[in-house]
C-alpha positions in Angstrom: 86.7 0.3 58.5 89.9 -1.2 59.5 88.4 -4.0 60.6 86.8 -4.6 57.6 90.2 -3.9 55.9 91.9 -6.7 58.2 89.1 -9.3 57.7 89.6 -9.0 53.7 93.0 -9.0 53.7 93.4 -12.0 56.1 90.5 -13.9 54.4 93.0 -13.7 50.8 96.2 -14.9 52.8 94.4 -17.8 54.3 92.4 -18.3 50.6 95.9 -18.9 49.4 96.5 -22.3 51.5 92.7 -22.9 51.0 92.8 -23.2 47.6 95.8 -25.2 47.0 94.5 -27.9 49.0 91.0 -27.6 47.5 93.2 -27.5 44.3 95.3 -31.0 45.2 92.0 -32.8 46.3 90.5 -31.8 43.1 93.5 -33.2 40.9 93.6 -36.4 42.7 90.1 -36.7 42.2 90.5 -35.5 38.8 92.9 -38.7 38.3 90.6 -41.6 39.9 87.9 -40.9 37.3 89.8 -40.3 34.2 88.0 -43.1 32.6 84.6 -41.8 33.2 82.7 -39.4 31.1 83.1 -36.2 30.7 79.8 -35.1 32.6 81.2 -36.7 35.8 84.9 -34.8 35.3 82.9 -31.2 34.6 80.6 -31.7 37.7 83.8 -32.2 39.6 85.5 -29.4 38.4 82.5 -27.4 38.9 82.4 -28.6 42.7 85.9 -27.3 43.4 85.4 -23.8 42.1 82.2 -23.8 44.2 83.8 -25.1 47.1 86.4 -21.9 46.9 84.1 -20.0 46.5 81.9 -21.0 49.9 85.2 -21.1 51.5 86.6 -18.5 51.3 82.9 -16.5 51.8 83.0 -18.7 55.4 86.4 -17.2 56.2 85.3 -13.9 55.3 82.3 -14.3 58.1 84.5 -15.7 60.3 87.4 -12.3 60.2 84.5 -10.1 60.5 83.2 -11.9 63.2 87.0 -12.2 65.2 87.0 -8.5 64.2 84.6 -7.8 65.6 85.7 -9.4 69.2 88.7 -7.9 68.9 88.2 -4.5 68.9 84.9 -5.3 72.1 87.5 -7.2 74.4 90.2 -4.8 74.8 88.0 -2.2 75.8 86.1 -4.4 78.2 89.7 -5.0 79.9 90.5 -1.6 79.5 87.5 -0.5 81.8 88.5 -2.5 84.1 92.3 -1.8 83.7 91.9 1.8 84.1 89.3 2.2 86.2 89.7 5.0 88.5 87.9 7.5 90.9 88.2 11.3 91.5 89.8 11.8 94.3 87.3 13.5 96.1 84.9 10.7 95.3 84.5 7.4 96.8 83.9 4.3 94.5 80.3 2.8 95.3 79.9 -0.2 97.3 80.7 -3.6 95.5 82.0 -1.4 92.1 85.1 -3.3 91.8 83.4 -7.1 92.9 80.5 -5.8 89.8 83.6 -5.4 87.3 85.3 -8.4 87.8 82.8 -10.9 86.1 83.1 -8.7 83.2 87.0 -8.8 83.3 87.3 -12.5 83.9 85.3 -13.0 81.3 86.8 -10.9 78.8 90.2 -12.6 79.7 88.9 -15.7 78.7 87.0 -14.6 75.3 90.5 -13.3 74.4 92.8 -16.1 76.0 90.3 -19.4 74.3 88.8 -17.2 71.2 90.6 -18.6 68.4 89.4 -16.4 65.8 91.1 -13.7 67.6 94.4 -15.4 67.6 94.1 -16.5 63.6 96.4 -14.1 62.3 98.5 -11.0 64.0 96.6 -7.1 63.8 98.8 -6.2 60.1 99.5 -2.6 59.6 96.8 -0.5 58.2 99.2 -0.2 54.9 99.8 -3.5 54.5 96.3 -4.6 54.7 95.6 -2.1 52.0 98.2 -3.1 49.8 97.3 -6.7 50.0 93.6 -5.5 49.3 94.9 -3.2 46.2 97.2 -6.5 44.4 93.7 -8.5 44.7 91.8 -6.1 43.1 94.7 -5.4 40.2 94.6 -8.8 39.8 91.0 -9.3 39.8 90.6 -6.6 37.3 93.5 -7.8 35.0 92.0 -11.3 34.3 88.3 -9.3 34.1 90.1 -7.5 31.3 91.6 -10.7 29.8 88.1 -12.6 29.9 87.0 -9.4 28.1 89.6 -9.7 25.6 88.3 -13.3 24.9 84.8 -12.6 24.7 85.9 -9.8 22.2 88.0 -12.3 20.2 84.9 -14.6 20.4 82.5 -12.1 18.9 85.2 -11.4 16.1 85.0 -15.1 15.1 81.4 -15.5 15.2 81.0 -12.3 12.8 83.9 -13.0 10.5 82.4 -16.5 9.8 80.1 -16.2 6.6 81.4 -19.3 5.0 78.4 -22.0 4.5 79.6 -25.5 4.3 78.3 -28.0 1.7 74.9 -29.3 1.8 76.4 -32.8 2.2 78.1 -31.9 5.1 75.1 -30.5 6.5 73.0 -32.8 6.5 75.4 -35.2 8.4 76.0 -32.2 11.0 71.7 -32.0 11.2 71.7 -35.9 11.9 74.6 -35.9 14.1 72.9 -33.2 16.3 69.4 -34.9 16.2 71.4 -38.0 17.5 72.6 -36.4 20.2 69.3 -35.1 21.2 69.6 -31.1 20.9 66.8 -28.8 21.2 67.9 -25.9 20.1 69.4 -25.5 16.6 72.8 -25.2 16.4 74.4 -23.3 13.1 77.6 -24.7 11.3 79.7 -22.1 9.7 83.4 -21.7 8.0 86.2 -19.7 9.0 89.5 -19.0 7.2 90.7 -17.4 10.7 91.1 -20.8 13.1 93.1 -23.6 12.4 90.5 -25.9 13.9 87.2 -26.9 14.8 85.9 -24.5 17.7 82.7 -24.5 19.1 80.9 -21.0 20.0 78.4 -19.7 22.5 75.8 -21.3 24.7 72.6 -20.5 24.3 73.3 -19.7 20.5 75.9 -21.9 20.0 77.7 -22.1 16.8 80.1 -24.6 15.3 83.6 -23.1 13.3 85.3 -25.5 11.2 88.5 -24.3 9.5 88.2 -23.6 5.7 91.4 -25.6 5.0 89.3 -29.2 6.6 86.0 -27.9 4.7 88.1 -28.0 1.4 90.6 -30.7 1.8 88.6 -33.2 3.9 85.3 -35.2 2.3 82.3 -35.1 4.0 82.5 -38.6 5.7 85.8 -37.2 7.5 84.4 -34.0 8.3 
């Protein structure tokens, strides 16, 4: 379990480096194709988070895999460290030429491994506490997304508001156009202060009731 403990919390310190640099790539990326469409600007935004997300799963595999080392070679050089015999017993020929393969070897997983030299062995409190911010944190932005999906919902119900049939058939033509399948509903709301567009797979388009009665239908 501790183990597991110190691969999770080492995977979150060394996310925090990973990310910022996947993070500086991604902005100076973002900056050389600022001109381009906004297809090519999503895909690479999408690519970062995805790459943050495979890296830091890779560095999780790799502490649980350095854990795992760590906690085998010791005890191979402790067998051999403290290895001794009764006193009224004699050690069997070749015992101590048998074990020293097994020590050498050990030494050398422990002195060229450098997953085992990534981070120091952290206190079994600290670890814990670094694993308990991540999850307060992780469960305070889940609440927040909650919070907008709930705010989202509110809008979507509250808007009962039809716009004018003039308007809608230029929304209709707009969206044939622009080649969408699925039908995509145009409503009013006196609660936003401008155009917001809701929902994916029933999407749904909020314009402000102050544009829908001050603006003509060639502006809207």
């Amino acid at each position: 379990m501790t183990s597991t403990v110190q691969a999770i919390a080492s995977t979150l310190i060394h996310f925090c480096w990973q990310a910022a640099a996947i993070a500086v790539v991604y902005r100076a990326l973002s900056l050389l194709v600022a001109g381009r469409g906004s297809n090519t600007r999503y895909l690479l935004a999408l690519g970062a988070l995805l790459l943050m997300v495979a890296t830091s799963m890779t560095t999780l595999v790799f502490e649980m895999r350095a854990g795992t080392s760590l906690i085998a070679v010791p005890s191979a050089l402790n067998a051999f460290g403290t290895y001794t015999f009764s006193p009224v017993t004699t050690p069997p020929a070749g015992t101590m030429q048998a074990l020293a393969p097994m020590a050498n070897a050990a030494r050398a997983h422990a002195e060229y491994n450098p997953s085992i030299l990534s981070l120091p062995v952290l206190p079994v409190s600290v670890l814990r506490f670094i694993d308990g911010v991540w999850l307060l944190g992780v469960l305070a932005l889940s609440v927040r997304s909650l919070g907008g999906w709930w705010l989202i919902r509110r809008l979507r119900s509250s808007a009962t508001g039809e716009a004018s049939a003039a308007v809608l058939a230029s929304f209709h033509r707009i969206s044939a156009t622009l080649g969408l399948r699925q039908p995509v509903l145009l409503r009013v709301s006196s609660a936003i202060a401008g155009p917001v567009t809701v929902g994916a797979l029933r999407a749904l388009v909020l314009l402000p009731l102050s544009a829908a009665t001050s603006l003509g239908p060639d502006e809207l």
